[in-house]
C-alpha positions in Angstrom: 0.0 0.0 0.0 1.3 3.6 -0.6 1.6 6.1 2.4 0.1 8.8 2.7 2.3 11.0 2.0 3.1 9.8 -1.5 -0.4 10.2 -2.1 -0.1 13.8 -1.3 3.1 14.5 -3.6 0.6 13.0 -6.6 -2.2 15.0 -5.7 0.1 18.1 -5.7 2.0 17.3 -8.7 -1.4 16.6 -10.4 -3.0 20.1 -9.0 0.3 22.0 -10.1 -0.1 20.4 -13.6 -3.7 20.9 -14.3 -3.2 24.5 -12.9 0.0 25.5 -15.6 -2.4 23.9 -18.4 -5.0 26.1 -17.0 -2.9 29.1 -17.3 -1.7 27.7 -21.0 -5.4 27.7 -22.5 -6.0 31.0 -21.2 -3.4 33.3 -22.5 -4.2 31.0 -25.9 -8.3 32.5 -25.2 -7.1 35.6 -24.2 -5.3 36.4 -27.9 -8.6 35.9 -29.4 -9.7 38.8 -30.8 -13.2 37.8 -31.1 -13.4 38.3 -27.2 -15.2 41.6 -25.8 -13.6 44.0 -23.4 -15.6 42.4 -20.7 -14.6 39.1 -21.0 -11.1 39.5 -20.9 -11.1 41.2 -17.9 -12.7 38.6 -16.7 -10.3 35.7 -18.2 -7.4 38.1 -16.8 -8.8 38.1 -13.4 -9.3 34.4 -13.4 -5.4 34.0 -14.8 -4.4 36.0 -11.7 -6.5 33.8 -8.8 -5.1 31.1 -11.1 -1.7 32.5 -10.5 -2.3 33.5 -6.8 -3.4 29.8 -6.7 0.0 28.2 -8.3 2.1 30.1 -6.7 0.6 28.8 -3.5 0.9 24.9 -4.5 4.7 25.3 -5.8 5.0 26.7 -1.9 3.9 23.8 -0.6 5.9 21.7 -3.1 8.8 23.9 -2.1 8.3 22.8 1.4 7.7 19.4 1.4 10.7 18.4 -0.8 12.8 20.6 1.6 11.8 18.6 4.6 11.7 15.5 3.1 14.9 13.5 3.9 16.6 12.6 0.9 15.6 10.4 -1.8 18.3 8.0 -1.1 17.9 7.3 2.6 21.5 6.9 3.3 23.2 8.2 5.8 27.1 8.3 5.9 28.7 5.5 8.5 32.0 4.9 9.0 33.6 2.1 7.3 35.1 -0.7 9.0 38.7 -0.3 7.7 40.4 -3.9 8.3 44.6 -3.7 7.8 45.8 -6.8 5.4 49.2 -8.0 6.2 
């Protein structure tokens, strides 16, 4: 079974991904010049609670691979050092 905590790093990859698509598709919308001045002051106040919103999961990225130990495990020990005559 997975811990938790690997489940967490998905979900937050997952959320950080679908949020930098997000943002992708809208400046593609917002170069559409179909689109009245209403609407894209709308899509660019959406882009920035988008933003506001990414910034906040790559924080909590940030911190979790900071205090995460590190991906090996490993810690140094001092080898056994046998003399060979």
């Amino acid at each position: 079974m997975t811990q938790p905590s690997v489940l967490d790093q998905k979900i937050l990859d997952q959320n950080i991904r679908e949020l930098q698509e997000w943002l992708r598709t809208a400046w593609q919308q917002l170069a559409d010049p179909s689109l009245t001045a209403f609407s894209r002051r709308e899509l660019r106040n959406q882009m920035k609670q988008c933003n506001a919103d990414l910034r906040v999961q790559l924080q909590a990225a940030s911190k979790r691979m900071l205090s995460q130990p590190s991906a090996s495990g490993k810690t140094f020990v001092r080898p056994e050092l046998r003399i060979l005559a």
